[in-house]
N, C-alpha and C positions, 0 to 999 in steps of 0.2 A: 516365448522361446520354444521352439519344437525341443523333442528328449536328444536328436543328435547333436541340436545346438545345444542345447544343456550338460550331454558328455563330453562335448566339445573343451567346452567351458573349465567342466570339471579336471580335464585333461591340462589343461595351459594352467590351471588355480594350483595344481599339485607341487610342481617344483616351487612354484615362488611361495608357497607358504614356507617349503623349507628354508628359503631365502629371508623371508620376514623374519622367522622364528632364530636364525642366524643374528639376523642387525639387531634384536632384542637382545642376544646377549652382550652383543658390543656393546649394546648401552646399560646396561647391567653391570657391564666390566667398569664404564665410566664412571656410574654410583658406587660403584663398590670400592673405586680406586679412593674417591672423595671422601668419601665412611671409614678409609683409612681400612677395609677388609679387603687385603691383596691378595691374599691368597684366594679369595673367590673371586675377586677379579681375573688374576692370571688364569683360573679355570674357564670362568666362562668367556675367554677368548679362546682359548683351547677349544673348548663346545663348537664358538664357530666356525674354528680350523677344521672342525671334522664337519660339521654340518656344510660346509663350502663343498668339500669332497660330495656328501651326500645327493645335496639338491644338482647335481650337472648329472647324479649316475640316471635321479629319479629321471630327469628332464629327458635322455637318451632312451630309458626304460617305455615312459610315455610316447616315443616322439612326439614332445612338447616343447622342445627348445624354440625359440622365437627372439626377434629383435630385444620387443620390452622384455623381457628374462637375461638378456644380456645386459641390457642397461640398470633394470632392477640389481642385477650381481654386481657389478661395477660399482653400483652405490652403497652397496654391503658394504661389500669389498673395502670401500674408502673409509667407514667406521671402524669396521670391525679388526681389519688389519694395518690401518694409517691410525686414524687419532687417537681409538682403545686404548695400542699399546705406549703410545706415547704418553698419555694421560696418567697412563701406571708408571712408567718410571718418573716419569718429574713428581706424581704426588709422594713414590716412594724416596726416591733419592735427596727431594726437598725437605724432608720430614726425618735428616738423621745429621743433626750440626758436625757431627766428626769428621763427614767425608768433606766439609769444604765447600755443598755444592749451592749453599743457599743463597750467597750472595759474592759480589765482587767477580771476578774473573772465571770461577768455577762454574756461577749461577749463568754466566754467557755461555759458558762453554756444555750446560745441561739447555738452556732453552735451545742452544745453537742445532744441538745431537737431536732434541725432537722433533723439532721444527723441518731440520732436513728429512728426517723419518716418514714424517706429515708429508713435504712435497714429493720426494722422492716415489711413493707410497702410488698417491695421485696419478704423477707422470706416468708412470708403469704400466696405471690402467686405462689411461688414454692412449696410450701409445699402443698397448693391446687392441684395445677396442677398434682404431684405426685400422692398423694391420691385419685383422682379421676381417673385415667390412669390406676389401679391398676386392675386385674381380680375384677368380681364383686365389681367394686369399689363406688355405690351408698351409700352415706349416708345418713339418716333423718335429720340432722340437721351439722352444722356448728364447725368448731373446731379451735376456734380461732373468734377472733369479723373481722367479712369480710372488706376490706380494703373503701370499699365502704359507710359502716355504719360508720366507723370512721372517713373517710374524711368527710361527707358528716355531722356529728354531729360537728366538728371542725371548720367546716369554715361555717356552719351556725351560730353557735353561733358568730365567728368573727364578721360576716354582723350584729349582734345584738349589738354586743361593738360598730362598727364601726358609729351605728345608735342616736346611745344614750350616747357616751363617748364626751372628752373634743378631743381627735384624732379629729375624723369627724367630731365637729362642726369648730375646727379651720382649718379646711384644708378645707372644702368646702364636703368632702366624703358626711356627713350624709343630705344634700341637695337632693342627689340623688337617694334619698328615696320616695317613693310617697306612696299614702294609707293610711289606720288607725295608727296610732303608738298608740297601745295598753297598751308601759309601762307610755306614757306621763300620762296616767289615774290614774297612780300609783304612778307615780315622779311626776306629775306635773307638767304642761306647761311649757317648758324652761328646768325642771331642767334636769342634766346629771348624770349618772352612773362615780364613782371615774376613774381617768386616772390609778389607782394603779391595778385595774383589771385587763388591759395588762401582767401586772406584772405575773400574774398566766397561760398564754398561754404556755410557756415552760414548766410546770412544765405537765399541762393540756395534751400537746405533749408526754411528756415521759410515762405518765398514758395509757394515747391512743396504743403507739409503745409496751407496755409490754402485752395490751391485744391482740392485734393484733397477736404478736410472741405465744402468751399462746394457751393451749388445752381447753380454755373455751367453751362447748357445748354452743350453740348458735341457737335457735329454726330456719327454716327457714320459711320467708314471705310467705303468704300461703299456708302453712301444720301443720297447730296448731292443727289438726283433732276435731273443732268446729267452722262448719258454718258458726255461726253465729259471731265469736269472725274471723275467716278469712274473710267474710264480711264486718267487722268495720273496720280490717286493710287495706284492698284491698284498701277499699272508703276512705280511710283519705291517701293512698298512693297518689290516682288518683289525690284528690284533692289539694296534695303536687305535682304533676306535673304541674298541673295549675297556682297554687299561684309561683312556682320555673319559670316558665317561663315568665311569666307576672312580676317577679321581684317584689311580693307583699309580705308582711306581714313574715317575717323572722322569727318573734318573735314566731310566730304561729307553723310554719315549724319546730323550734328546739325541738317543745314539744315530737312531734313523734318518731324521732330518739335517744332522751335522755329518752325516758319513755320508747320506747323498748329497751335499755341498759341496765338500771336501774330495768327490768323486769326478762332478760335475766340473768345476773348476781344475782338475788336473787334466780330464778329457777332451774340455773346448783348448787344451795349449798343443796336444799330445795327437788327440785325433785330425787324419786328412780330412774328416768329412764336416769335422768343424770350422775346422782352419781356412776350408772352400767354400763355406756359405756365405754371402753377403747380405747382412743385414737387410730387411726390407727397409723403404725410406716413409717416415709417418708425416713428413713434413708434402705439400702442394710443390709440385714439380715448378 
């Protein structure tokens, strides 16, 4: 191999290590859900909500983006934010007899929540990958809530039950938390958030897996075409890599990813330019 084939090489090798070292923590998260250590689970799905972020800046940086780089993400993509987090809640919510969820009508209605999470998950990314492959197949924005923003809203909030419920203080979880805890300012020293909020993570999952599958226009992260308003997101993203890696302040981390949801969704009803887009079709003419 000549040294420009070799730069070459090393060029296209750069993102997808980030991407390897990503589907490692998915699978990190899955041993870890099994070992019954959730709270390091939930983190290292976290790790590779940020590292997803990371390897597409690295890939742009190198111009090294490529086919296999897209199809290697997509197969991240499908552990790390399809089965991971699934994985986590049925070992967590299987594993607490009070909610109900272990057998009979409950137990259907948890494999039902993952399981849709799981395919919905998939669909998204095929449906992406499609649409994007497609002649001029650039879009402005997103068609469907990206599986990324939905994992990465889910299992944050998780880390926040796990932080502040009757779960993690009896098991030991919410110990391994360190930093401010911002809701004790609002509960009050000691107290906890009801064990019965568990109770709504399925239902939470199926909300998640419907939007995911949906044509919901979906602005993308830096192309709001203002500045300044791309600026505050950029800097509250940067500073969500930081607090995500250092394993700080969860509570804080959920506001970004549910308030651009919750933005998102008033936008595609509210906005002309949403309201006038049509869907691309992923299906063969």
């Amino acid at each position: 191999m000549t040294s420009t084939g070799y730069l070459r090489f090393l060029r296209y090798l750069a993102p997808n290590l980030v991407t390897s070292l990503g589907m490692l923590f998915g699978l990190w998260s899955i041993v870890a859900s099994f070992e019954q250590r959730f709270t390091d689970a939930g983190w290292f799905i976290v790790w590779a909500v940020l590292l997803d972020r990371v390897d597409g800046f690295v890939a742009r940086l190198l111009r090294a983006t490529s086919p296999f780089g897209v199809q290697m993400d997509s197969f991240a993509d499908a552990i790390n934010f399809g089965v991971a987090p699934a994985v986590l809640v049925y070992c967590t919510l299987h594993s607490v007899p009070e909610l109900g969820l272990q057998q009979g009508v409950g137990h259907v209605l948890l494999l039902g929540a993952c399981g849709s999470w799981v395919l919905a998950n998939v669909f998204r990314l095929a449906k992406f990958n499609v649409i994007t492959e497609e002649p001029g197949g650039y879009h402005p924005m997103f068609y469907g809530v990206p599986t990324t923003l939905a994992a990465g809203m889910l299992v944050i909030w998780y880390l926040v039950f796990m932080r502040y419920t009757p779960l993690g203080v009896s098991s030991g979880q919410a110990e391994q938390f360190w930093g401010p805890a911002p809701l004790s300012w609002v509960l009050g020293e000691g107290a906890v958030l009801p064990m019965a909020i568990w109770g709504y993570l399925p239902a939470a999952m199926l909300v998640g897996a419907f939007l995911m599958a949906s044509n919901l226009p979906t602005p993308k992260l830096g192309k709001l075409g203002n500045k300044a308003l791309n600026a505050f997101v950029v800097g509250h993203a940067l500073l969500g890599i930081v607090l995500g890696f250092s394993r700080l302040l969860p509570e804080y981390m959920a506001l970004m990813p549910t308030s651009w949801l919750l933005v998102s969704l008033v936008w595609s009803q509210l906005s002309p330019q949403a309201r006038a887009v049509s869907p691309p079709s992923f299906l063969p003419p």
